[in-house]
PDB file of N, CA, C and O in Angstrom, chain B, residues numbered from 101:
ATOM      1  N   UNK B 101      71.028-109.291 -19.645  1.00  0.00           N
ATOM      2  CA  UNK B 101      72.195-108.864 -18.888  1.00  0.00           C
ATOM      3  C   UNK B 101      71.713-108.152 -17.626  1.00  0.00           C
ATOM      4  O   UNK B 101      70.887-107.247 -17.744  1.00  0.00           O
ATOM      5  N   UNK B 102      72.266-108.570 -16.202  1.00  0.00           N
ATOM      6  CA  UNK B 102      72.160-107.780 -15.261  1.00  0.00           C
ATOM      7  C   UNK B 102      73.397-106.587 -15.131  1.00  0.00           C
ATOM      8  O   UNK B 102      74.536-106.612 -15.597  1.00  0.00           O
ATOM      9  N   UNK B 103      72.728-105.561 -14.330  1.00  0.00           N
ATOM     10  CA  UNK B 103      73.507-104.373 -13.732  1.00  0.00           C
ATOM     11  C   UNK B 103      75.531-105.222 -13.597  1.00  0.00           C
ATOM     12  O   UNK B 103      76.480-105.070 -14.367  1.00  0.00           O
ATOM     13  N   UNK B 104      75.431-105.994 -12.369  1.00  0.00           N
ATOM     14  CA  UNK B 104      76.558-106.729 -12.077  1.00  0.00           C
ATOM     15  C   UNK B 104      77.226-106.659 -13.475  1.00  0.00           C
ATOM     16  O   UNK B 104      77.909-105.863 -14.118  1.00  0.00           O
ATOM     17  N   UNK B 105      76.779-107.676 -13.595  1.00  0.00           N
ATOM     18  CA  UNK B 105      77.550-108.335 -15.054  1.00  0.00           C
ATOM     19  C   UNK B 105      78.474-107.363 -15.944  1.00  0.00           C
ATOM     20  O   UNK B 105      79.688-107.477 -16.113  1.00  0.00           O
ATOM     21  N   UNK B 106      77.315-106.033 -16.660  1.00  0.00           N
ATOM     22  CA  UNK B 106      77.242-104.878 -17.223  1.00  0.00           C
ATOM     23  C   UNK B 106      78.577-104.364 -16.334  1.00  0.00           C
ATOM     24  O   UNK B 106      79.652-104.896 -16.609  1.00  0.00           O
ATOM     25  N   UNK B 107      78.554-103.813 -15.764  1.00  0.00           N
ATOM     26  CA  UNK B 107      78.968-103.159 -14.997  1.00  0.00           C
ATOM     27  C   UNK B 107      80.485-104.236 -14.915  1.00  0.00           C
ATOM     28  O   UNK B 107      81.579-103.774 -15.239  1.00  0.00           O
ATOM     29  N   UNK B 108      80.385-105.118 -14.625  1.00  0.00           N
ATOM     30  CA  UNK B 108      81.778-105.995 -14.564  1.00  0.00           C
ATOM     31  C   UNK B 108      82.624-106.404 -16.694  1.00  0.00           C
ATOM     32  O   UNK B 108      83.604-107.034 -17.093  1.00  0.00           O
ATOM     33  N   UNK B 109      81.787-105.798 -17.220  1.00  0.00           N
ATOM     34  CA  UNK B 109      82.244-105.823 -18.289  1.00  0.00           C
ATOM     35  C   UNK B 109      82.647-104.579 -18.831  1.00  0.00           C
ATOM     36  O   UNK B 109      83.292-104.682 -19.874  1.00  0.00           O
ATOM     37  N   UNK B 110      82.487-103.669 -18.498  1.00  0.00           N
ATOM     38  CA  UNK B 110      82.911-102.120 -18.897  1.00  0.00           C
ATOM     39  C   UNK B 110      83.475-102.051 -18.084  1.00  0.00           C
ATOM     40  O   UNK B 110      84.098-101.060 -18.463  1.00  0.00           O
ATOM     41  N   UNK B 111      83.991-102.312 -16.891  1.00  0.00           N
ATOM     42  CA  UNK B 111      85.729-102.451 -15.581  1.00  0.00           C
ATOM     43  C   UNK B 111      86.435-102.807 -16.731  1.00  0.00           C
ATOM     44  O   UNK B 111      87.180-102.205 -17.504  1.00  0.00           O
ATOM     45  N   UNK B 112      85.954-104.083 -16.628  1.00  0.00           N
ATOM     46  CA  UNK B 112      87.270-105.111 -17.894  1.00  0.00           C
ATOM     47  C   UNK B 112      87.275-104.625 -19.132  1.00  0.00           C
ATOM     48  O   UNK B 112      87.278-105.662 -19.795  1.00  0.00           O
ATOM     49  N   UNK B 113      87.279-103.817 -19.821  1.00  0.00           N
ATOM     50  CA  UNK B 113      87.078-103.099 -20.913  1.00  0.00           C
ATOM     51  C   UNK B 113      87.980-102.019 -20.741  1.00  0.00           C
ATOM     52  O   UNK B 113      88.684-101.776 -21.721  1.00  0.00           O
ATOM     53  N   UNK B 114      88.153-101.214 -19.596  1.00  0.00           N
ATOM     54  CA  UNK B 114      89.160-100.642 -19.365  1.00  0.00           C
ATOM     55  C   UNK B 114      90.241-101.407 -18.601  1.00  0.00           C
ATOM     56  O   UNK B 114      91.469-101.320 -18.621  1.00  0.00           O
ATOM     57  N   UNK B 115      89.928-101.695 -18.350  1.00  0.00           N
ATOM     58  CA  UNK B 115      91.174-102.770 -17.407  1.00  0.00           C
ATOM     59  C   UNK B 115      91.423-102.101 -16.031  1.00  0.00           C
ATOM     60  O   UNK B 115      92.529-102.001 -15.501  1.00  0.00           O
ATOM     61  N   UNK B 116      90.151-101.618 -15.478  1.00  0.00           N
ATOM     62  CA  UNK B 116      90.470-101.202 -14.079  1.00  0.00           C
ATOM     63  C   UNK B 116      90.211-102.833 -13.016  1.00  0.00           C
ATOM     64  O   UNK B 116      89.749-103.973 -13.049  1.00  0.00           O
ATOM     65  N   UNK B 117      90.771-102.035 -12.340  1.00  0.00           N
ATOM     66  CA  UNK B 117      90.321-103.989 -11.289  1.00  0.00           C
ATOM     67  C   UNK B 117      89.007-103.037 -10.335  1.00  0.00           C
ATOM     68  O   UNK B 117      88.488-101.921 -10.343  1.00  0.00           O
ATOM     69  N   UNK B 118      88.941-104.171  -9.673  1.00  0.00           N
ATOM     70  CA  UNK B 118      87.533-104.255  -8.793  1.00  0.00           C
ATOM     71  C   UNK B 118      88.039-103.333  -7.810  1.00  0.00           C
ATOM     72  O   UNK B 118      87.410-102.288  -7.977  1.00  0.00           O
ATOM     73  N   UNK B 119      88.833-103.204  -6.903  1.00  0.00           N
ATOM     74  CA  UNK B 119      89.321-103.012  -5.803  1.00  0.00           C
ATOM     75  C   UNK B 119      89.459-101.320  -6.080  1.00  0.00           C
ATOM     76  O   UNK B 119      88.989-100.403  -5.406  1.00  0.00           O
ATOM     77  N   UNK B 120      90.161-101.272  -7.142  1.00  0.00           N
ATOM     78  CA  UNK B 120      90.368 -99.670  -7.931  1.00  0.00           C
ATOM     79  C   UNK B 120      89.056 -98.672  -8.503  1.00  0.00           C
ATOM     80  O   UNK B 120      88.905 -97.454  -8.410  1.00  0.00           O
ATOM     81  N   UNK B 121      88.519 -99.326  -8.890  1.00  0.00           N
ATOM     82  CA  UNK B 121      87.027 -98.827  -9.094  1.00  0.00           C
ATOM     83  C   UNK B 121      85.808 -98.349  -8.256  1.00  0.00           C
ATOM     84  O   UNK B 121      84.897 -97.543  -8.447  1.00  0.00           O
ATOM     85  N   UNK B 122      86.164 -99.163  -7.273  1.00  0.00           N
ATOM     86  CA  UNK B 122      85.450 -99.107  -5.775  1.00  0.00           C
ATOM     87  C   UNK B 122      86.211 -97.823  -5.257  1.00  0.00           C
ATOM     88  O   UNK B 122      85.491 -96.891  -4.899  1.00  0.00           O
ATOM     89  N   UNK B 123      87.404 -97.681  -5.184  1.00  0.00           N
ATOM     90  CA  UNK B 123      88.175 -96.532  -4.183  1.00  0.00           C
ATOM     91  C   UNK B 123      87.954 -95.622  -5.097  1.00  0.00           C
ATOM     92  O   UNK B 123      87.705 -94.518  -4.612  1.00  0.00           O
ATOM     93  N   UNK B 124      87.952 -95.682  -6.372  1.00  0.00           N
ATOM     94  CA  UNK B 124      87.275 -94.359  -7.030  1.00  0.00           C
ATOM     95  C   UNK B 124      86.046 -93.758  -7.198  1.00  0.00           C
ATOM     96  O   UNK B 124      86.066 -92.566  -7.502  1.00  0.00           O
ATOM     97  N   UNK B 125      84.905 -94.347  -7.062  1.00  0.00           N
ATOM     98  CA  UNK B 125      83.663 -94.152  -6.926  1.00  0.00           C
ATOM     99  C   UNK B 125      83.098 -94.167  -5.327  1.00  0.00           C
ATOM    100  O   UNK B 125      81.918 -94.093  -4.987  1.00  0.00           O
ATOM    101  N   UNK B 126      84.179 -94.273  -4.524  1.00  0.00           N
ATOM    102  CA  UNK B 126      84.311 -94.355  -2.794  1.00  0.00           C
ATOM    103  C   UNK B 126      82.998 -95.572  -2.571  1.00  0.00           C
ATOM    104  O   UNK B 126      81.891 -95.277  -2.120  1.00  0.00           O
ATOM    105  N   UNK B 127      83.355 -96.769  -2.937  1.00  0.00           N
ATOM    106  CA  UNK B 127      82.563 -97.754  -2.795  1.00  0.00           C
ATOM    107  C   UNK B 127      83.921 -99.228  -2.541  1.00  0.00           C
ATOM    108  O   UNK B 127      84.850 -99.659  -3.224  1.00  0.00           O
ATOM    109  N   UNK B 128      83.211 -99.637  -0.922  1.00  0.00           N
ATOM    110  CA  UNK B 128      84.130-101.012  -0.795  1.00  0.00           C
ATOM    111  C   UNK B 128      84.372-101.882  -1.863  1.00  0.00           C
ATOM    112  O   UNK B 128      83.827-102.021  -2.958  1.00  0.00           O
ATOM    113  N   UNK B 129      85.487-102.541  -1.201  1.00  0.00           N
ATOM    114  CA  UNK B 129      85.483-103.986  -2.307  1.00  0.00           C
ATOM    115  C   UNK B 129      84.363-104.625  -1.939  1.00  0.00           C
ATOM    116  O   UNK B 129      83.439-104.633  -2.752  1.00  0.00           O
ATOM    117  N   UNK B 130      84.230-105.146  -0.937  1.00  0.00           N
ATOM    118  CA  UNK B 130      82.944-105.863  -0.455  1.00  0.00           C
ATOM    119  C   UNK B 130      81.662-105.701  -0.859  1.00  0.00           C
ATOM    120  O   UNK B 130      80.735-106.494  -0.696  1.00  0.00           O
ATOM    121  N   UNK B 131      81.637-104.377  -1.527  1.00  0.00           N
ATOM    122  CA  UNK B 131      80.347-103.912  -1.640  1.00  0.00           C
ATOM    123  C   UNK B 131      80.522-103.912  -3.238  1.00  0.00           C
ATOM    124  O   UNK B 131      79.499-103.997  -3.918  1.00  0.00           O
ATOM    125  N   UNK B 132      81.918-103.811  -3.939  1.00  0.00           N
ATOM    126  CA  UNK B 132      82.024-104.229  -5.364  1.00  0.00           C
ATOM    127  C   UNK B 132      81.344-105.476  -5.702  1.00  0.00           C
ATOM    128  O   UNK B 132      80.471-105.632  -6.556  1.00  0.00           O
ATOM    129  N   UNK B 133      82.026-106.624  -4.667  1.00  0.00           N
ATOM    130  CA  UNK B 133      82.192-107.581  -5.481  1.00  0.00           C
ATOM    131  C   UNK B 133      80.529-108.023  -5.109  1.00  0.00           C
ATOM    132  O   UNK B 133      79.845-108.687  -5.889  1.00  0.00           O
ATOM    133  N   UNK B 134      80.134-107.618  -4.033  1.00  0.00           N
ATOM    134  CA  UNK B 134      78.879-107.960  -4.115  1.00  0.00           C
ATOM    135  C   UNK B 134      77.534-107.434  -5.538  1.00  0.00           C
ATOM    136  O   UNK B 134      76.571-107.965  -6.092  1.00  0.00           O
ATOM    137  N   UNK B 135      78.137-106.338  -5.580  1.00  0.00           N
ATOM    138  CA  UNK B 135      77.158-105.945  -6.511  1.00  0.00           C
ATOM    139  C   UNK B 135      77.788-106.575  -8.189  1.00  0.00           C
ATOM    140  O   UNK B 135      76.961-106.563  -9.100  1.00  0.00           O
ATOM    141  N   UNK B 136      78.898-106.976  -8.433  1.00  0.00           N
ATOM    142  CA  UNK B 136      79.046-107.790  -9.335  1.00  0.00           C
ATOM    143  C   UNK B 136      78.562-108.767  -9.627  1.00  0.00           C
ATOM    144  O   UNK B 136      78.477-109.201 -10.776  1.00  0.00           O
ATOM    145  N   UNK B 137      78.018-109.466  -8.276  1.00  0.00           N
ATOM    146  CA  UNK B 137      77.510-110.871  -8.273  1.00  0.00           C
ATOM    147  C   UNK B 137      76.620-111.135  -8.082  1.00  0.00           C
ATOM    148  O   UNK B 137      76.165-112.253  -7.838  1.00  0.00           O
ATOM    149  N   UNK B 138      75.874-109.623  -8.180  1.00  0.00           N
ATOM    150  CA  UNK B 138      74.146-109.641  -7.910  1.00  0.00           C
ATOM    151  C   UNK B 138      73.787-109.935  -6.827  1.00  0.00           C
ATOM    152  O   UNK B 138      72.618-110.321  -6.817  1.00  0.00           O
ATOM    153  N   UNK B 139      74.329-109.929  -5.770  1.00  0.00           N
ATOM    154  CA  UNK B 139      73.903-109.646  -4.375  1.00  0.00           C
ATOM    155  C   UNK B 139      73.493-108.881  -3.295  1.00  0.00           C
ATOM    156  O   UNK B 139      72.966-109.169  -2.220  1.00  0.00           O
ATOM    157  N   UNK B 140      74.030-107.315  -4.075  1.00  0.00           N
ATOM    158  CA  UNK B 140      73.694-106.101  -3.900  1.00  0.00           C
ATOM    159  C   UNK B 140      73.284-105.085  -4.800  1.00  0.00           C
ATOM    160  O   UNK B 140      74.054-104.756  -5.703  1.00  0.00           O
ATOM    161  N   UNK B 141      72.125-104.517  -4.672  1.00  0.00           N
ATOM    162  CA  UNK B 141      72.049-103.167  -5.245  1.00  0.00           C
ATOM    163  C   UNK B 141      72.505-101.984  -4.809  1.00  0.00           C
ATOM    164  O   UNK B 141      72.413-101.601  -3.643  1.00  0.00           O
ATOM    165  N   UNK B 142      73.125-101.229  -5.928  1.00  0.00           N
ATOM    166  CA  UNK B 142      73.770-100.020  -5.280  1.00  0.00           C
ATOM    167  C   UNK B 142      72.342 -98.957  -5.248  1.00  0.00           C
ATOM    168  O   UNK B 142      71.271 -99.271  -5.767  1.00  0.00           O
ATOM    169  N   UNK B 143      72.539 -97.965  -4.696  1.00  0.00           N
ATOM    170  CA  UNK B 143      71.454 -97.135  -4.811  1.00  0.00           C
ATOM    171  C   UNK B 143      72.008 -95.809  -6.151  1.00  0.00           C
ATOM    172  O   UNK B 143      73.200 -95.664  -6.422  1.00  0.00           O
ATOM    173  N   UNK B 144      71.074 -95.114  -6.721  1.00  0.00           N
ATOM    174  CA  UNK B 144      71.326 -94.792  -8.055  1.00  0.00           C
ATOM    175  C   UNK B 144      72.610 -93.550  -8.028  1.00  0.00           C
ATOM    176  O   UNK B 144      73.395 -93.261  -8.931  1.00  0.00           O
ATOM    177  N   UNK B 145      72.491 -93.008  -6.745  1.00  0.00           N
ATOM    178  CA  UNK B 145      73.962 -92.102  -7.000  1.00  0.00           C
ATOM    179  C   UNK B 145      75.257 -93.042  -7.023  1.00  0.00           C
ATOM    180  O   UNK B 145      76.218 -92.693  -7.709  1.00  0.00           O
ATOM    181  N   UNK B 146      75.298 -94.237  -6.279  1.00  0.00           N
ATOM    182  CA  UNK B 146      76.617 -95.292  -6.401  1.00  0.00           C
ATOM    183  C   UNK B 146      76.414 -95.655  -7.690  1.00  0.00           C
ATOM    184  O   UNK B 146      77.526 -95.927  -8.144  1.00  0.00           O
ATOM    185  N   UNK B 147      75.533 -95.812  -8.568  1.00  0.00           N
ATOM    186  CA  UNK B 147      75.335 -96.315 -10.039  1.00  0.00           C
ATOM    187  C   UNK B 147      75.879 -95.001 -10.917  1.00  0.00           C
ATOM    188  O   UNK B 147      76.816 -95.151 -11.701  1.00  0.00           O
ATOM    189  N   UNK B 148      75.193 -93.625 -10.727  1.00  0.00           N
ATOM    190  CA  UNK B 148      76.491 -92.581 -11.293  1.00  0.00           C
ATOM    191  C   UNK B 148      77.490 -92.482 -11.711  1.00  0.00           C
ATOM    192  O   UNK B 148      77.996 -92.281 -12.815  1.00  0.00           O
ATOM    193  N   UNK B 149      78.105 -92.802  -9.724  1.00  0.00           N
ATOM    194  CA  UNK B 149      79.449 -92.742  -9.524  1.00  0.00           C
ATOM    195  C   UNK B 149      80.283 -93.734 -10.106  1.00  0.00           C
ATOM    196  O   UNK B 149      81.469 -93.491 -10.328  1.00  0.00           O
ATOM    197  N   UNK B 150      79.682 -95.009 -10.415  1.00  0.00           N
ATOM    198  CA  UNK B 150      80.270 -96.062 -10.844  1.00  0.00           C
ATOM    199  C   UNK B 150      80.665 -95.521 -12.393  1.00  0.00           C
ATOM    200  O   UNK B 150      81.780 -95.719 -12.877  1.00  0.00           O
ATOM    201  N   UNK B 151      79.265 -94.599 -13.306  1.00  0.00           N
ATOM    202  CA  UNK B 151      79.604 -94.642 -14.665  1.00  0.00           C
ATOM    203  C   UNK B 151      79.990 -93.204 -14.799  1.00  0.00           C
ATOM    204  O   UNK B 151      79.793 -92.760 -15.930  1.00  0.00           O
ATOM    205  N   UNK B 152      80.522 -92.312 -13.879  1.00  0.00           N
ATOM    206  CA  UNK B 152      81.552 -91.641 -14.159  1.00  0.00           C
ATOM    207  C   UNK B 152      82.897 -91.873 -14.071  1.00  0.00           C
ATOM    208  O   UNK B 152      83.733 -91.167 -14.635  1.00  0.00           O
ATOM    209  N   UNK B 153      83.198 -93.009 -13.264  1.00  0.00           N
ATOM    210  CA  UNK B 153      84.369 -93.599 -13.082  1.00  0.00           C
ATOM    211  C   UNK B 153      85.032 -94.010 -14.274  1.00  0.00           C
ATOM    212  O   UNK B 153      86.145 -93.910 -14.790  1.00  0.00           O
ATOM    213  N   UNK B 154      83.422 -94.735 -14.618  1.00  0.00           N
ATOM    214  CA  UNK B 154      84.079 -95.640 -15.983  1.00  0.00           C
ATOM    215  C   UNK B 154      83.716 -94.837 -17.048  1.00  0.00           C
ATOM    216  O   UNK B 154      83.340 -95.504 -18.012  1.00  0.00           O
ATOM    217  N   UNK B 155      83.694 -93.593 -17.224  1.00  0.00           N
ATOM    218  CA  UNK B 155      83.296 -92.704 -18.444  1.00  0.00           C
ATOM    219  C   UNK B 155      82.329 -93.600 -19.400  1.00  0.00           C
ATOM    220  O   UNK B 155      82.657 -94.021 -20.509  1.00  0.00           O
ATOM    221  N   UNK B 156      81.004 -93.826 -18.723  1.00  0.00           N
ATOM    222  CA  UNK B 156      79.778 -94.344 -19.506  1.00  0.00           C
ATOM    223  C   UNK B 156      79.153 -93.276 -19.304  1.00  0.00           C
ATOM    224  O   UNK B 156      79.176 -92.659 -18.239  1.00  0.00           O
ATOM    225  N   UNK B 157      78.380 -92.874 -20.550  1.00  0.00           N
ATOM    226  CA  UNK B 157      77.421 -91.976 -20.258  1.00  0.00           C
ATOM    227  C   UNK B 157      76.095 -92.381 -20.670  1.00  0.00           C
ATOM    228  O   UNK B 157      75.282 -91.469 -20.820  1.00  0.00           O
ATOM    229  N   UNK B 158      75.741 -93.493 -20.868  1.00  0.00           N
ATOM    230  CA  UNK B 158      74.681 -94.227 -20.556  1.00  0.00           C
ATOM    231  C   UNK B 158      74.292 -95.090 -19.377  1.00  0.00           C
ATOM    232  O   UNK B 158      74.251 -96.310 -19.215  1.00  0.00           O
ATOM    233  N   UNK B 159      73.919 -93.666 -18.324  1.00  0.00           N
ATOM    234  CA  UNK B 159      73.675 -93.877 -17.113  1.00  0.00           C
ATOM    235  C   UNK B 159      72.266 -94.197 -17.073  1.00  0.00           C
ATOM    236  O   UNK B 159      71.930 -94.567 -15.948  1.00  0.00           O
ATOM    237  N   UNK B 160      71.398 -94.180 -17.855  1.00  0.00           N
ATOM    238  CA  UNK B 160      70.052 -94.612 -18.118  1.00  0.00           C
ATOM    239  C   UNK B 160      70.181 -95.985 -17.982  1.00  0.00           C
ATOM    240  O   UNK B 160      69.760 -96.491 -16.942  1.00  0.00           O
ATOM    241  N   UNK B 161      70.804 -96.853 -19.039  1.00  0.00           N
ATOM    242  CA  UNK B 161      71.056 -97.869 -19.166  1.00  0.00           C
ATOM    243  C   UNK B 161      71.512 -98.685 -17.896  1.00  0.00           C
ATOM    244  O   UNK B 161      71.372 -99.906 -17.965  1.00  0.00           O
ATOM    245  N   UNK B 162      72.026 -98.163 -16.783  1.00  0.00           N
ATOM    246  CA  UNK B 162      72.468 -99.195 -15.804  1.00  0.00           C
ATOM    247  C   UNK B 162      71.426 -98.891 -14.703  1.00  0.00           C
ATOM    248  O   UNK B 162      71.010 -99.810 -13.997  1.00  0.00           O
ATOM    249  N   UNK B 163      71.087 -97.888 -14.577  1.00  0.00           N
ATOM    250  CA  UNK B 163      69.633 -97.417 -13.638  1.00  0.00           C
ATOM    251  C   UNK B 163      68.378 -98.646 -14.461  1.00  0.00           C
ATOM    252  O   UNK B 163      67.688 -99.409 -13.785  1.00  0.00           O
ATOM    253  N   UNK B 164      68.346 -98.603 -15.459  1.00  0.00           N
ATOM    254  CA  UNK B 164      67.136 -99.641 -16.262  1.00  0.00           C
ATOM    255  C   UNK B 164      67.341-101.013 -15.366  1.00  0.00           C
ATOM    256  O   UNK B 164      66.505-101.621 -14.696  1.00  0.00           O
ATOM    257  N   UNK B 165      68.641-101.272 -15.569  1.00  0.00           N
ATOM    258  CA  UNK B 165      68.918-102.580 -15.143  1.00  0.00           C
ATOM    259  C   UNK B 165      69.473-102.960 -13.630  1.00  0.00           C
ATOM    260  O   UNK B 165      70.196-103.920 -13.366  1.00  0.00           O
ATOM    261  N   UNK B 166      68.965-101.985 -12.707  1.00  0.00           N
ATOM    262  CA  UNK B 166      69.199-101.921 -11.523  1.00  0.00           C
ATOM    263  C   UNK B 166      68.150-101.880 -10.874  1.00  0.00           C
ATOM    264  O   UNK B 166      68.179-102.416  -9.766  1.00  0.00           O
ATOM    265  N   UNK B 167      66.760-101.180 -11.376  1.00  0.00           N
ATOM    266  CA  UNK B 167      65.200-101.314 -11.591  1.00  0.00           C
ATOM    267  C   UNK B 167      64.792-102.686 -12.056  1.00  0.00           C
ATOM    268  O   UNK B 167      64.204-103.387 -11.232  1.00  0.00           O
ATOM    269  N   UNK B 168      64.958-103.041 -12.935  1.00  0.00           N
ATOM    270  CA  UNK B 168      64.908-104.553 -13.291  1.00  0.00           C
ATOM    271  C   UNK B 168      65.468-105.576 -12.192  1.00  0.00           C
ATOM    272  O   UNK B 168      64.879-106.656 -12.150  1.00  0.00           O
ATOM    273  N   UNK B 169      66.163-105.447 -11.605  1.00  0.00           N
ATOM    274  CA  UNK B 169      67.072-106.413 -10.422  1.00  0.00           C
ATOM    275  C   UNK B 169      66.001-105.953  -9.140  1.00  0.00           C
ATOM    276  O   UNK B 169      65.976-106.662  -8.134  1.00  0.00           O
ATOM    277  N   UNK B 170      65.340-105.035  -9.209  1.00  0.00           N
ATOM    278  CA  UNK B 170      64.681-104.437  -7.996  1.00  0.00           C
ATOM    279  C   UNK B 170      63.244-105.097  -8.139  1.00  0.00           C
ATOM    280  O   UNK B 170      62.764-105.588  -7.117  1.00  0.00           O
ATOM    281  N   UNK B 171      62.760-105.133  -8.928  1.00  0.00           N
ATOM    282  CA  UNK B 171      61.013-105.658  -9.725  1.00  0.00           C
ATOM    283  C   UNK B 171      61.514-106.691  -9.408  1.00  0.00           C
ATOM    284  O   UNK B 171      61.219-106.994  -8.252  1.00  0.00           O
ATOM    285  N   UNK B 172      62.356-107.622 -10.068  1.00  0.00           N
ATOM    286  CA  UNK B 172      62.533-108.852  -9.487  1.00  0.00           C
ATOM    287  C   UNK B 172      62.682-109.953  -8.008  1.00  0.00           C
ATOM    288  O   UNK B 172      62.468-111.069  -7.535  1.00  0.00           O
ATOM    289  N   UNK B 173      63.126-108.835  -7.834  1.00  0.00           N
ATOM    290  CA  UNK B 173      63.858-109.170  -6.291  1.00  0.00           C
ATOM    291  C   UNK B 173      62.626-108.854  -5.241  1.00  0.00           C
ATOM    292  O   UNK B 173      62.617-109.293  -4.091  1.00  0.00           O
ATOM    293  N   UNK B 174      61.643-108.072  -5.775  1.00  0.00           N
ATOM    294  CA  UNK B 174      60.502-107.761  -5.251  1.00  0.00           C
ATOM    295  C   UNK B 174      59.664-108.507  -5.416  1.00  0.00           C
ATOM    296  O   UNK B 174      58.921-108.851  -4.497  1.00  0.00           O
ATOM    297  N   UNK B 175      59.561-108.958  -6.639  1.00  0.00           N
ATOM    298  CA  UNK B 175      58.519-109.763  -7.003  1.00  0.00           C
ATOM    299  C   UNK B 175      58.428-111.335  -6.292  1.00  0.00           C
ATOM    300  O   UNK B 175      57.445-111.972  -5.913  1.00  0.00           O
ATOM    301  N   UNK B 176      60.290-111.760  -6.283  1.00  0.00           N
ATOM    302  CA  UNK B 176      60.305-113.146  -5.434  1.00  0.00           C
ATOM    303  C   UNK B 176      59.973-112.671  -3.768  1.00  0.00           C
ATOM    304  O   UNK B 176      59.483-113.482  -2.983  1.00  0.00           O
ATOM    305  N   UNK B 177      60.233-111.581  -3.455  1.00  0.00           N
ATOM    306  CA  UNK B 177      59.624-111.406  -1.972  1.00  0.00           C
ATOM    307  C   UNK B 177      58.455-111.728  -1.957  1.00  0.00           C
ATOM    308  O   UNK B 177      58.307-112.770  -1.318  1.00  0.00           O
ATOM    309  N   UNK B 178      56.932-111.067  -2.625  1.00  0.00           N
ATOM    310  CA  UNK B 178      56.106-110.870  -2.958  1.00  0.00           C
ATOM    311  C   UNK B 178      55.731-112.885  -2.117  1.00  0.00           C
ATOM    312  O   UNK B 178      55.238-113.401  -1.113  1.00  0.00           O
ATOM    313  N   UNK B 179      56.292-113.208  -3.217  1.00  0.00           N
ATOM    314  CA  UNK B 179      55.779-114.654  -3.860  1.00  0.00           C
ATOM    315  C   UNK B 179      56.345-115.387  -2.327  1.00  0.00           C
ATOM    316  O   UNK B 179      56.087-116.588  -2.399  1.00  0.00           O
ATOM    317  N   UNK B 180      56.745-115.190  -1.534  1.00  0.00           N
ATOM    318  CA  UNK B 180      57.506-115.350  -0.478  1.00  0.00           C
ATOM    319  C   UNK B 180      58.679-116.637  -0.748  1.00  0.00           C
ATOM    320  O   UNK B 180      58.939-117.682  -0.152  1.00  0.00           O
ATOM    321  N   UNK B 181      59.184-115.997  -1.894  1.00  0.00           N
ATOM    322  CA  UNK B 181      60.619-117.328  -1.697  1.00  0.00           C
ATOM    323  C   UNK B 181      62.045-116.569  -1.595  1.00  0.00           C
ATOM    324  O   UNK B 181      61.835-115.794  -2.527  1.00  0.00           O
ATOM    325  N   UNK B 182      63.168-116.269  -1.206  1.00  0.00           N
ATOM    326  CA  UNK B 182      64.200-116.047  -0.910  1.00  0.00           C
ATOM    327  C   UNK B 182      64.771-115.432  -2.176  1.00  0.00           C
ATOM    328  O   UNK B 182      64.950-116.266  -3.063  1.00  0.00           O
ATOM    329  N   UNK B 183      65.156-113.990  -2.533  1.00  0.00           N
ATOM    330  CA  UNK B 183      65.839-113.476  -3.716  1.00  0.00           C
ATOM    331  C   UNK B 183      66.961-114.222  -3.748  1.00  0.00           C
ATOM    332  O   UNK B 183      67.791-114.051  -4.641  1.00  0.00           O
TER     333      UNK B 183
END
């Protein structure tokens, strides 16, 4: 499981929408839906803010997997092919 995903499944779990979640954690839609879709990383205080929004308190857990999206995304730089 990536961050996105995670993160787009505990929204829908409460039933907040995208658009609402973002204005509560003061993060665009644009910048929601991007990081839903793994196109963006948030940096770790927007990852916080995201799981105080959503009353997770396994903020370890989405920092793990936001580090993981980062090693990766590094690693295809590295290798020089396009994340």
């Amino acid at each position: 499981m990536n961050l996105g995903s995670r993160l787009k499944q505990l929204r829908q779990q409460q039933d907040i929408s995208l658009r609402k979640l973002g204005e509560k954690a003061g993060v665009s839609y644009s910048i929601m839906n991007s990081i839903e879709n793994g196109r963006f990383l948030p940096s770790p205080e927007v990852i916080v803010s995201l799981a105080n929004v959503l009353h997770y308190d396994d903020v370890d857990e989405l920092l793990k997997l936001a580090k993981k999206f980062s090693d990766v995304t590094n690693q295809t730089i590295k290798e020089g092919n396009e994340p």
